[in-house]
Structures are given as structure tokens and as C-alpha cells.
MIVOLO-505316 format. One line per 2 residues: for each residue x, y, z of C-alpha. Coordinates in Angstrom, 3 decimals, padded with zeros to 6 digits. Example, Ala and Ser with C-alpha at 12.3 -4.5 7.8 and 13.67 -1.06 7.14 Angstrom:
012.300,-004.500,007.800 ~ 013.670,-001.060,007.140 $
END
This chain:
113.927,083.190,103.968 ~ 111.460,080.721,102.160 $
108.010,081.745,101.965 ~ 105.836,078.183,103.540 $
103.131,079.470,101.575 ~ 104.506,078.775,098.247 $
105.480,076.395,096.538 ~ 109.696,075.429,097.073 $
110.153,075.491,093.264 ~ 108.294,079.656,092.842 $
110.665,081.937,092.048 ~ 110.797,085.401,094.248 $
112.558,088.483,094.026 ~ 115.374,090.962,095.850 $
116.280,094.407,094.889 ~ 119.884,095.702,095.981 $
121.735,098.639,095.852 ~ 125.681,098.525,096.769 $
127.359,100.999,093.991 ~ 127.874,100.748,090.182 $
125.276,097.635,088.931 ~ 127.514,096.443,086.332 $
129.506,094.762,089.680 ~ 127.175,093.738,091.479 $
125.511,092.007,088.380 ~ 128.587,090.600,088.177 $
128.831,089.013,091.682 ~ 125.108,088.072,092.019 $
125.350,086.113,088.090 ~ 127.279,082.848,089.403 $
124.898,081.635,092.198 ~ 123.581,078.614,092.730 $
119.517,079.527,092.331 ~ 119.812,082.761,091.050 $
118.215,082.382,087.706 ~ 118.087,085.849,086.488 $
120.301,088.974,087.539 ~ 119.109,092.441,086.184 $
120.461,096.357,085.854 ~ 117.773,098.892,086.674 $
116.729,101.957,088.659 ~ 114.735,102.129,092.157 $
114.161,105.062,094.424 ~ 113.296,107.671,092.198 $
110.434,108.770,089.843 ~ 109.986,107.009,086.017 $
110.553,109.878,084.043 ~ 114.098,110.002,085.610 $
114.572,106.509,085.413 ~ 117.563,106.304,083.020 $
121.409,106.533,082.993 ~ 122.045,110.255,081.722 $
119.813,111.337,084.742 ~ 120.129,109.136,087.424 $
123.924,110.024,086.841 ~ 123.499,113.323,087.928 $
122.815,112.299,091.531 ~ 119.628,114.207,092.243 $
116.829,111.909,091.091 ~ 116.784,109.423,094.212 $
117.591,106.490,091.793 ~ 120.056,104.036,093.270 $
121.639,101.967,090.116 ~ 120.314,098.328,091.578 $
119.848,094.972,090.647 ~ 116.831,092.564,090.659 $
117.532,089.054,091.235 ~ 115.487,086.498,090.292 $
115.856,083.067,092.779 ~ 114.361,079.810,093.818 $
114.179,080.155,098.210 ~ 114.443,076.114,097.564 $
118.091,076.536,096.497 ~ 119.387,079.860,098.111 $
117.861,082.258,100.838 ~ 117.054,085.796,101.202 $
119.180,085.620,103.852 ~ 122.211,084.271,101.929 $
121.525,086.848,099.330 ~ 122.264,089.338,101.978 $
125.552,087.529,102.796 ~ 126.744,087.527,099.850 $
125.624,091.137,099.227 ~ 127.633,092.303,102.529 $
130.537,090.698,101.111 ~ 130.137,091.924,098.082 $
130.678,095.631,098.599 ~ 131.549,098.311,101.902 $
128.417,098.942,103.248 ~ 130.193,100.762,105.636 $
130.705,104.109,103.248 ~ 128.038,106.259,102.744 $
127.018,107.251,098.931 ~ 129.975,105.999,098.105 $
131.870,102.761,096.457 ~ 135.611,102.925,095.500 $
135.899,105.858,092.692 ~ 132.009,106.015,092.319 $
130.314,108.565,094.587 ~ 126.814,109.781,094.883 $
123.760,108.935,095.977 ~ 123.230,106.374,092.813 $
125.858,104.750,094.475 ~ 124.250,104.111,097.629 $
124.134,100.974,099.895 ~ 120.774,099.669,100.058 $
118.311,097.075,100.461 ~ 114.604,097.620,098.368 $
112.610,095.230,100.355 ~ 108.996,094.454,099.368 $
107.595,093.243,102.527 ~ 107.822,092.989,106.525 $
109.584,089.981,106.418 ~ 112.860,091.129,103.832 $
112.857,094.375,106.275 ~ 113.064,092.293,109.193 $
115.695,089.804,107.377 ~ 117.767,092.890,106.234 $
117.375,094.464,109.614 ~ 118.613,091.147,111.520 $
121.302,090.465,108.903 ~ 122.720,094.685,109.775 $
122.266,093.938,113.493 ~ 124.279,091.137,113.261 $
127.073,092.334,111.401 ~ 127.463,095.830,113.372 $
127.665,093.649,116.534 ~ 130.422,090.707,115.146 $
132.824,093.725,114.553 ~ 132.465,092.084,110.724 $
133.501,095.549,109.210 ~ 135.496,098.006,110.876 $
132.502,100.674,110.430 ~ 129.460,100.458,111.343 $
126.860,099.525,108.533 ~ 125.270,102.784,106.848 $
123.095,100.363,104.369 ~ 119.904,102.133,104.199 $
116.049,099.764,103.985 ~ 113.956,101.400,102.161 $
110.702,100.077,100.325 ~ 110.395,098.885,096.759 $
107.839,100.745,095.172 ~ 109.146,100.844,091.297 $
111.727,098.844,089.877 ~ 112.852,100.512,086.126 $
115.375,098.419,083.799 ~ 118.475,099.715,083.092 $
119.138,100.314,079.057 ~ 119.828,097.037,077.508 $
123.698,097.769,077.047 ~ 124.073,097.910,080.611 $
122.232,094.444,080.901 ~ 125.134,091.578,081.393 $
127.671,094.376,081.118 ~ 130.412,092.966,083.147 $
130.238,089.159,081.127 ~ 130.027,091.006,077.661 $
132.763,093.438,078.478 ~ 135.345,091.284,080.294 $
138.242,092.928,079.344 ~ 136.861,095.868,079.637 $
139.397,098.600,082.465 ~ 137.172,099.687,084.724 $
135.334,095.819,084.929 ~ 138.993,093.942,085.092 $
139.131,096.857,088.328 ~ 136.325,096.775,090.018 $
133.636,093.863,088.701 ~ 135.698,090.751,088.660 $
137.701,091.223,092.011 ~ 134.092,091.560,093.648 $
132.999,088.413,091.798 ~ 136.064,086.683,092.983 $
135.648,088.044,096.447 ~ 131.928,086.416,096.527 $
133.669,082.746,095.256 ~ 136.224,083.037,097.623 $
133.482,083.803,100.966 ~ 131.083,081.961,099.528 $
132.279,078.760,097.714 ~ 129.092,077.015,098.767 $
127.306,079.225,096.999 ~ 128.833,079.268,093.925 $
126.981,077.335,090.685 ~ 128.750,074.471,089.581 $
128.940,074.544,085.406 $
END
């Protein structure tokens, strides 16, 4: 939702969790408004804040991304559609071949009103019968955001051909295009 207290053209932030960040990168990347998509940590504590531990599964880390959008040219709320789309929010720790908690579907909100959006957007889903599963996407509050390594930064458009992104990143960026063509920046 846009903010009537700033100004249409400030940027804003949303932090979301739903499995390996090198797809969801992936999916976020080709929207209209997003300016900035980027691989990182929340959930846990700084000094675990990196790839070797947060694969582990025990530091609280989710792998996430931050995106970085004008509310003049997409919503919070259509960030959440697309993010629904993008993934099964329906499995718990868990998407495709990548389980554990850093796997998790969640939304990092940093205020009432994202909690309330995210809650709404759930609510909504659960009762259209949209997935066959109730939603297990977990709210919880933003209180660090850590980048990611830099290799893991634009993974998905610098590794292309690479297996497990030709499996799992580009079908979920071509699921977003397909449910969301209105969405979708025009090059």
C-alpha cells in the first residue's frame, strides 16, 4: 500500500522469505517499479549471518530478499501477489528439494500496516481455496536485514544456464510473467 505521507516518487522497502533467494531474486528482478532486488539474511543474529551457517538450519536466518520499489508504480500489496505466486506457501520449512528452516515462508514486515497487508493478503487466500493447503507463511518483524555474499547477489541472471537455476529459478520467473503480465517491466 502507498504511504500518503510520502512523496509518490520515495522508494520503500519489503523483506521476503519463500525458499532458496537465488529464485526468488529471480522472480522479483523483472517488475515494473522494483528498482533493486537483493540476497541476504533476516531472522537470526549477525555473527551467523552468512551462507556456511545459516545453511546449517539452526541460526533462525531465513535466506530472503529485500526489494527496493516505488508504491507509485507497484504496491505492497501486489508484491505479496506476486510473492504467493511465486512459491508454496502452503509447505512448511520447505520448497521443492530445499528443506529447513532457511527455507521458510515468510513475510519480514517493518510496520503495522505491512503486518496488516500480509495478514489480509493470507486471509484472503486461505478463504478463495487459492492453494489446496492452507497458508503456513509465517509474519514476523524485521529487525536486521544482513546481505548475502556478493556471489549470491544476481545469481540466477549471471548463472542462467546454470542446473539447479534452469530447475527451479526460471520456471518461478516464468510462473510470475505468466500470473502477472501486468506486472511485468517492459524493456
Amino acid at each position: 500500500m502507498t504511504n500518503p505521507n510520502l512523496p509518490p516518487s520515495t522508494l520503500t522497502t519489503a523483506v521476503l522469505a519463500g525458499g532458496c533467494f537465488w529464485c526468488t531474486e529471480a522472480a522479483f528482478e523483472q517488475l515494473e517499479g522494483v528498482s533493486d532486488v537483493e540476497s541476504g539474511y533476516a531472522g537470526g543474529a549477525k555473527e551467523t549471518a552468512n551462507y556456511e551457517a545459516v545453511c546449517r538450519g539452526n541460526t533462525g536466518h531465513a535466506e530472503v530478499i529485500r526489494i527496493t520499489y516505488d508504491p507509485a508504480k507497484i504496491s505492497y500489496e501486489q508484491l505479496l501477489d506476486v510473492f504467493f505466486d511465486a512459491h508454496d506457501p502452503t509447505t512448511l520449512n520447505q520448497q521443492g528439494a530445499d528443506k529447513g528452516t532457511q527455507y521458510r515462508s515468510a513475510v519480514f514486515v517493518v510496520d503495522e500496516e505491512q503486518r496488516k497487508t500480509a495478514e489480509q493478503k493470507i486471509a484472503e487466500h486461505n478463504a478463495s481455496g487459492h492453494f489446496p493447503r492452507p497458508i503456513v507463511t509465517s509474519i514476523e518483524p524485521l529487525t536486521n536485514f544482513y546481505p548475502a555474499e556478493q556471489y549470491h547477489q544476481d545469481y540466477a541472471r549471471q548463472h542462467p544456464d546454470q542446473p539447479y537455476i534452469q530447475s527451479a529459478a526460471i520456471p518461478k520467473a516464468c510462473k510470475v510473467r505468466e500470473k502477472h503480465p501486468e506486472l511485468i517491466r517492459q524493456e
